[in-house]
C-alpha positions in Angstrom: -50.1 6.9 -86.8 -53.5 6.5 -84.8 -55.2 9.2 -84.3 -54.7 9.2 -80.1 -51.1 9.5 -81.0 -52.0 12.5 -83.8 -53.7 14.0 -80.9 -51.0 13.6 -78.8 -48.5 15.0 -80.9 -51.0 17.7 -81.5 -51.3 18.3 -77.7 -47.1 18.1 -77.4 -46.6 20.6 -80.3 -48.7 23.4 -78.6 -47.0 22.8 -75.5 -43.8 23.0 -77.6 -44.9 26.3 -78.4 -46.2 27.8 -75.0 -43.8 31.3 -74.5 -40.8 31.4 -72.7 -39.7 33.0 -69.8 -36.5 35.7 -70.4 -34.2 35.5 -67.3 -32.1 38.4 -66.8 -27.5 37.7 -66.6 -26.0 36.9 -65.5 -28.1 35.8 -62.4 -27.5 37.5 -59.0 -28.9 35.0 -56.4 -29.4 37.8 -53.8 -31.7 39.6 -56.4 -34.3 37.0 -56.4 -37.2 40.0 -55.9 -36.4 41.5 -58.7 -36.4 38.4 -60.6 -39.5 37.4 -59.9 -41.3 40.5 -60.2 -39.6 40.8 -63.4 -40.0 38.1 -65.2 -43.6 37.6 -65.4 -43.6 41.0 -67.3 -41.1 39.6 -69.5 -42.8 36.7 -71.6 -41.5 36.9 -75.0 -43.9 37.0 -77.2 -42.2 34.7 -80.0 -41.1 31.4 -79.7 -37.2 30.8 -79.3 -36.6 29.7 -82.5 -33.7 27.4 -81.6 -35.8 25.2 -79.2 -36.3 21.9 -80.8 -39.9 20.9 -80.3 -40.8 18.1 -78.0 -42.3 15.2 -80.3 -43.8 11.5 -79.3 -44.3 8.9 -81.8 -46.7 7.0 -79.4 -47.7 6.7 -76.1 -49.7 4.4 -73.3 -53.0 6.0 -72.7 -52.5 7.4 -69.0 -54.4 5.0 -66.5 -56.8 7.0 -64.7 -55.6 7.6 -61.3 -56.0 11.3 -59.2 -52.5 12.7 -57.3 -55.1 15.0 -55.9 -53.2 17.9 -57.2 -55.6 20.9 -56.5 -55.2 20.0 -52.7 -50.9 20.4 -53.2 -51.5 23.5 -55.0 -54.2 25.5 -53.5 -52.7 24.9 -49.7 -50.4 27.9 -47.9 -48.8 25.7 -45.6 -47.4 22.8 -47.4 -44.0 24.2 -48.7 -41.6 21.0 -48.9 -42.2 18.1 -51.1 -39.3 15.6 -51.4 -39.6 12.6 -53.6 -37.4 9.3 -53.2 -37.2 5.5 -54.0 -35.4 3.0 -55.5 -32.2 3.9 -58.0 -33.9 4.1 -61.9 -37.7 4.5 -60.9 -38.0 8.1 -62.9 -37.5 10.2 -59.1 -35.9 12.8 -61.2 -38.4 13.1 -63.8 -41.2 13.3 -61.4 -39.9 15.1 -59.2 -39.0 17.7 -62.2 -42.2 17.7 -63.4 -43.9 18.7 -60.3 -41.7 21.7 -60.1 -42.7 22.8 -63.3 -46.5 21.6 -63.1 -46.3 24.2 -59.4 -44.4 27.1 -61.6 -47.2 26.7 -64.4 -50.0 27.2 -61.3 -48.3 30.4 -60.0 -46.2 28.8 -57.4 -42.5 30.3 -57.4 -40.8 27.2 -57.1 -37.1 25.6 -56.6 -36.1 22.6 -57.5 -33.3 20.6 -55.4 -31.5 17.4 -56.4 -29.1 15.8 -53.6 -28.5 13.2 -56.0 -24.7 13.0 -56.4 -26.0 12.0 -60.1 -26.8 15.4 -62.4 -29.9 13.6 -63.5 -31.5 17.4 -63.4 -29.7 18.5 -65.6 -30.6 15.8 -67.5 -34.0 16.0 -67.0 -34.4 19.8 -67.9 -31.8 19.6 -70.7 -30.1 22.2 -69.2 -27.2 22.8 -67.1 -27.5 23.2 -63.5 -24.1 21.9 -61.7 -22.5 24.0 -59.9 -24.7 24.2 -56.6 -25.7 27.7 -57.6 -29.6 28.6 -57.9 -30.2 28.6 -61.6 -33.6 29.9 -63.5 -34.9 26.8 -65.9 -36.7 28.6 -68.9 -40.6 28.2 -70.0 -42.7 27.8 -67.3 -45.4 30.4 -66.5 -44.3 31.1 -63.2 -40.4 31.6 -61.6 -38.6 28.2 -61.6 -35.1 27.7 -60.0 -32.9 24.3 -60.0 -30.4 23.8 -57.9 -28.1 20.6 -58.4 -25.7 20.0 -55.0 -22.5 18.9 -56.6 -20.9 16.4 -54.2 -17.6 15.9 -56.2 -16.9 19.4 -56.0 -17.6 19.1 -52.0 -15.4 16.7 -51.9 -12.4 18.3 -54.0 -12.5 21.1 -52.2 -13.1 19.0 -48.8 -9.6 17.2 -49.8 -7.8 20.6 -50.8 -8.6 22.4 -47.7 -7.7 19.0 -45.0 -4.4 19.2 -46.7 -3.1 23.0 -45.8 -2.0 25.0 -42.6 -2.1 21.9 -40.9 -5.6 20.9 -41.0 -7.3 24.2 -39.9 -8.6 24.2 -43.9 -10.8 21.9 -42.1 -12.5 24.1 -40.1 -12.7 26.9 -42.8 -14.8 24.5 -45.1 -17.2 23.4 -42.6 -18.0 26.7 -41.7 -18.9 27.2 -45.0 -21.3 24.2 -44.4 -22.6 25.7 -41.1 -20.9 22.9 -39.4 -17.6 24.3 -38.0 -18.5 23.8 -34.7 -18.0 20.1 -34.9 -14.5 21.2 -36.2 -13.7 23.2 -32.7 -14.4 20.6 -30.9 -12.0 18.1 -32.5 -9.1 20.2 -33.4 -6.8 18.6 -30.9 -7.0 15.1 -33.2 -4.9 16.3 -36.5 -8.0 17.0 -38.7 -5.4 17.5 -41.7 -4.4 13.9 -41.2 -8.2 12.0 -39.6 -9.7 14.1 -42.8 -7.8 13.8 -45.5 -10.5 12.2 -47.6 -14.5 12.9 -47.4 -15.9 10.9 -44.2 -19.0 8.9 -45.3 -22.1 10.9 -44.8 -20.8 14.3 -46.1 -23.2 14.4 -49.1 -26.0 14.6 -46.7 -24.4 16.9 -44.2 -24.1 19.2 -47.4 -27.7 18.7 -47.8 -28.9 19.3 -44.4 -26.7 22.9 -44.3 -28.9 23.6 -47.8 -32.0 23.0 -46.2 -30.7 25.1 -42.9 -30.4 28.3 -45.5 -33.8 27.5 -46.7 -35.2 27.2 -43.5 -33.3 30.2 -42.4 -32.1 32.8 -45.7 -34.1 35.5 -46.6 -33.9 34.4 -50.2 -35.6 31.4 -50.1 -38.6 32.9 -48.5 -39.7 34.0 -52.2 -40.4 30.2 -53.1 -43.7 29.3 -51.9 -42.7 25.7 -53.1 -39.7 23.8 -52.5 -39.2 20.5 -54.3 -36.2 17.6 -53.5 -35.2 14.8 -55.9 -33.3 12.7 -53.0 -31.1 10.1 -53.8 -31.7 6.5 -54.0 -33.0 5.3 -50.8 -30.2 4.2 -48.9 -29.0 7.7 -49.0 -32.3 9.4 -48.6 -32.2 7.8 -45.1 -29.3 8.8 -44.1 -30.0 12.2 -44.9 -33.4 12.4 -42.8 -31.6 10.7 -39.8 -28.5 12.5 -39.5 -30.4 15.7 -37.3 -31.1 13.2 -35.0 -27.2 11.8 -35.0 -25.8 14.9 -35.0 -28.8 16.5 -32.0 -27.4 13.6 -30.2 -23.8 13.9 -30.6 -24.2 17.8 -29.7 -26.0 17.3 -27.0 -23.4 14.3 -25.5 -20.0 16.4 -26.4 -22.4 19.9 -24.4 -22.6 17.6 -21.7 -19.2 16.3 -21.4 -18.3 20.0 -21.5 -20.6 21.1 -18.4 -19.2 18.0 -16.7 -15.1 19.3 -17.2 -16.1 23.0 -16.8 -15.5 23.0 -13.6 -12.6 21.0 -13.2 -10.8 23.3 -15.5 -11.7 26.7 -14.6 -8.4 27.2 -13.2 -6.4 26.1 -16.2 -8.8 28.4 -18.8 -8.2 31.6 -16.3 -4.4 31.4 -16.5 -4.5 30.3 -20.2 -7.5 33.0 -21.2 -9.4 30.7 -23.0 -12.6 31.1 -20.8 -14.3 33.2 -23.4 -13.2 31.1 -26.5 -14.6 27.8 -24.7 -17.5 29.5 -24.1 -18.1 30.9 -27.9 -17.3 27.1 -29.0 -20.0 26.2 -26.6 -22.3 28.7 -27.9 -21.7 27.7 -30.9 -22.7 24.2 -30.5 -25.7 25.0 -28.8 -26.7 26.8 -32.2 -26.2 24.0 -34.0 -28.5 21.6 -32.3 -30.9 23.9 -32.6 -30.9 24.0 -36.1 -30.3 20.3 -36.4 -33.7 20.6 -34.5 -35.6 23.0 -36.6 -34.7 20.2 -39.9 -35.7 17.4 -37.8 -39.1 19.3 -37.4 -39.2 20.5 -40.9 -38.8 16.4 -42.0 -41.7 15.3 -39.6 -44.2 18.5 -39.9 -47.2 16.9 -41.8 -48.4 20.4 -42.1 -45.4 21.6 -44.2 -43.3 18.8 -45.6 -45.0 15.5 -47.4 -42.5 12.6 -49.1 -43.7 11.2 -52.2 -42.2 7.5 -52.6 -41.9 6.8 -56.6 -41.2 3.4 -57.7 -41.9 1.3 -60.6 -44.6 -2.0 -61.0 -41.6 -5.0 -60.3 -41.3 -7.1 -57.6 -38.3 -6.1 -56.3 -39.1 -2.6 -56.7 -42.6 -2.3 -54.6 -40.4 -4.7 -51.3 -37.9 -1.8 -51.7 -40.5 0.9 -51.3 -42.3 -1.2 -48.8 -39.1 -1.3 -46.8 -38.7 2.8 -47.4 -42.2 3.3 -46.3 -41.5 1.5 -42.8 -38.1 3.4 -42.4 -39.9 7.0 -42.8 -42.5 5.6 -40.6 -40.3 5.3 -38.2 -38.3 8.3 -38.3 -42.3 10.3 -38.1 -41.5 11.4 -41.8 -45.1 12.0 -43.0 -46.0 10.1 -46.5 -49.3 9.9 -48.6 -48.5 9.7 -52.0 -47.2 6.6 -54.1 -46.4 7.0 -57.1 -45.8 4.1 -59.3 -44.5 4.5 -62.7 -44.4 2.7 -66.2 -47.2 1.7 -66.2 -48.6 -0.5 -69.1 -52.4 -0.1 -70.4 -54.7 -2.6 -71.4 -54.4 -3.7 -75.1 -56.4 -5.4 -77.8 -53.7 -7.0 -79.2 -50.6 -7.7 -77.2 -47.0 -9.0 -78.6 -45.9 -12.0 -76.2 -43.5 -9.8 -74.3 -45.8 -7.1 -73.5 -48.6 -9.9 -72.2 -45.6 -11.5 -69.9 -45.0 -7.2 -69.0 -48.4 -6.5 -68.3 -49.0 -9.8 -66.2 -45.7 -8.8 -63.9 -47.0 -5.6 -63.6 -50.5 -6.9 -62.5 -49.0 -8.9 -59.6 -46.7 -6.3 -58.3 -49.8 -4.0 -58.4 -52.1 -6.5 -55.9 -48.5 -6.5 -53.8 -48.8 -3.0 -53.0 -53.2 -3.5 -52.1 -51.8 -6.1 -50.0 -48.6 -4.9 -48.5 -49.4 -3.2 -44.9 -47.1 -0.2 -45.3 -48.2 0.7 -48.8 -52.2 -0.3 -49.1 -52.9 3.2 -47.1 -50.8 5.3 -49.3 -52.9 7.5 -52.6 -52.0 5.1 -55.4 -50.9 7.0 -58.4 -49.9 5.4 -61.5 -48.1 7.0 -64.2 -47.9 6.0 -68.0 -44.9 4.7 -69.7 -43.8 7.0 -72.8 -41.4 6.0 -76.0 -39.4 8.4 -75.4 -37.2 10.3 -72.8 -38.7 13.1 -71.2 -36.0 15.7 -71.4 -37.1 19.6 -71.4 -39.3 21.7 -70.0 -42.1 20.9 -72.7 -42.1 17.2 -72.2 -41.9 17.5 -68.5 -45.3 19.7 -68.2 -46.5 17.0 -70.7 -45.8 14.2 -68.0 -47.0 16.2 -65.0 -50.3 17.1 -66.9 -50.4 12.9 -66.7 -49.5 12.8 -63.0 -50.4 15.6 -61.4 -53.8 16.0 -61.4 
């Protein structure tokens, strides 16, 4: 073994061994105060002896590129940091380690993943499904994951269309803070028109999770929120749907004003006046949370995307095409990270010259493409191994981040 790798085994070893955090359970999500003031006090002072330690053979030297971390740490205002790009670029490991390089600076931090994947999970080597907040051991400062679990959604989306005739419906998007949308189609048979999961419901789950951030006491404790979005096409969907769903509000509060008074007469005699109304009321709520997301995606003061990709051809046209898509929804980006890289080297197998030559060219594709030249190049090493664990993620956000 050379002696960089001794030295990084060295390094890996004593972060192995850096002291765990000891959560209290079962967690109570509405006890998030005494959590955090808690669990600072509570480092253990011996290592958990059943933790493997996090061990690499060899590693790439890490090129030597600045994410200007001290700027994302030391600012009050910048809360929201969601990462995205192309399927298999390493979103979930950055992303992951970002949330734990924030914990380890004092920031009390939560992690979300909208992948429908559990790649968190992965990533942590831990279990997070279930759409529940859950505390990730080891870092210095309190660290929560929360994994959205789509299939269960969509289970319980197909169990609820199928009783009392559809109204099941309504109960489950309530649930999702979108119920209004149910009122307003209840004459159509939702039990039959929503049998299965209409496209787009992922997201919609997404966007009521960011609602409750944006608006639940809870979340207030975390001064940084992290997202690990899904692949792109869905990452899009999700920051467009407040504007789809601000204008479809707004159209069906229109149509209302327009029948109101047509059909005064037939509410009075029927005494639905004051139901209407609430429905209307209702509605009007909505948008204006659908509003307060759109903001939160477009405030350059709050929120920042971080496009990740990886040094191929097809991978940097991808991001290019991202970049363009959030520049035209106002979603503010600065940051690209791109990852795997390979160093230089001495001595270079055929494969790895071919590698590093690819790597070269889609490198001067991203000086040269117009959407990406003007972004704060970051370029992340490629490792032998999987990072998997808290350990080998603050290892790979020490690379990163800084």
């Amino acid at each position: 073994m050379s002696s960089s790798s001794s030295l990084l085994q060295n390094r890996l070893t004593s972060v192995a061994r850096t002291r765990f955090i000891s959560y209290p359970t079962p967690f109570n999500p509405y006890k998030l105060d005494a959590i955090f003031s808690s669990s600072v006090l509570s480092l253990s002072s011996k290592r958990k002896q059943s933790r493997k330690l996090f061990k690499v053979r060899s590693a790439v030297a890490p090129v030597e590129t600045t994410a200007e971390f001290d700027e994302m740490v030391s600012g009050t205002q910048r809360k929201y940091y969601m990462l995205g790009g192309k399927g298999g670029v390493g979103k979930t490991s950055c992303a992951a380690s970002l949330a734990v390089k924030f914990a380890n600076n004092g920031h009390p931090t939560l992690v979300v993943s909208t992948d429908p994947a559990h790649s968190l999970s992965d990533s942590f080597a831990q279990d997070l499904i279930g759409g529940t907040l859950v505390p990730v051991e080891g870092p210095l400062s309190p660290l929560f994951a929360l994994e959205i679990n789509p299939e269960k959604e969509r289970e319980e989306f197909r169990d609820v269309s199928q009783k009392n005739g559809g109204t099941g419906v309504k109960d489950f998007m309530d649930g999702m803070g979108l119920g209004m949308l149910a009122d307003q189609l209840g004459e159509l048979k939702l039990g039959e028109l929503l049998d299965t999961p209409p496209p787009g419901l992922d997201e919609a789950i997404a966007i009521s999770k960011v609602i409750q951030f944006l608006e639940s006491q809870e979340y207030n404790m975390f001064t940084r929120i992290v997202f690990d979005t899904a692949p792109t096409g869905h990452t899009l969907r999700l920051l467009s749907l407040p504007d789809f769903l601000d204008a479809s509000i707004g159209k069906i509060l229109k149509l209302r004003q327009k029948i109101s008074s047509a059909t005064s007469a037939i509410k009075n005699v029927f005494g639905q006046e004051e139901s209407r109304q609430d429905a209307s009321d209702k509605l009007e709520k909505l948008r204006e949370r659908m509003i307060k997301v759109r903001e939160l995606f477009r405030d350059t003061n709050s929120t920042e995307f971080v496009i990740v990709t990886i040094p191929t051809v097809m991978a940097i046209s991808e991001s290019s095409r991202l970049r363009a898509s959030l520049t035209k929804e106002n979603v503010p980006v600065k940051r690209l990270i791109v990852n795997q890289i390979l160093p230089p080297s001495a001595s270079d197998c055929k494969f790895c010259a071919m590698k590093r030559k690819d790597q070269t060219r889609a490198i001067d594709m991203i000086q040269n493409d117009p959407e990406l030249s003007s972004l704060l190049l970051v370029q992340a090493p490629l490792v032998d191994v999987e990072i998997r664990g808290v350990p080998a993620l603050q290892f790979l956000g020490d690379m990163i981040w800084k």
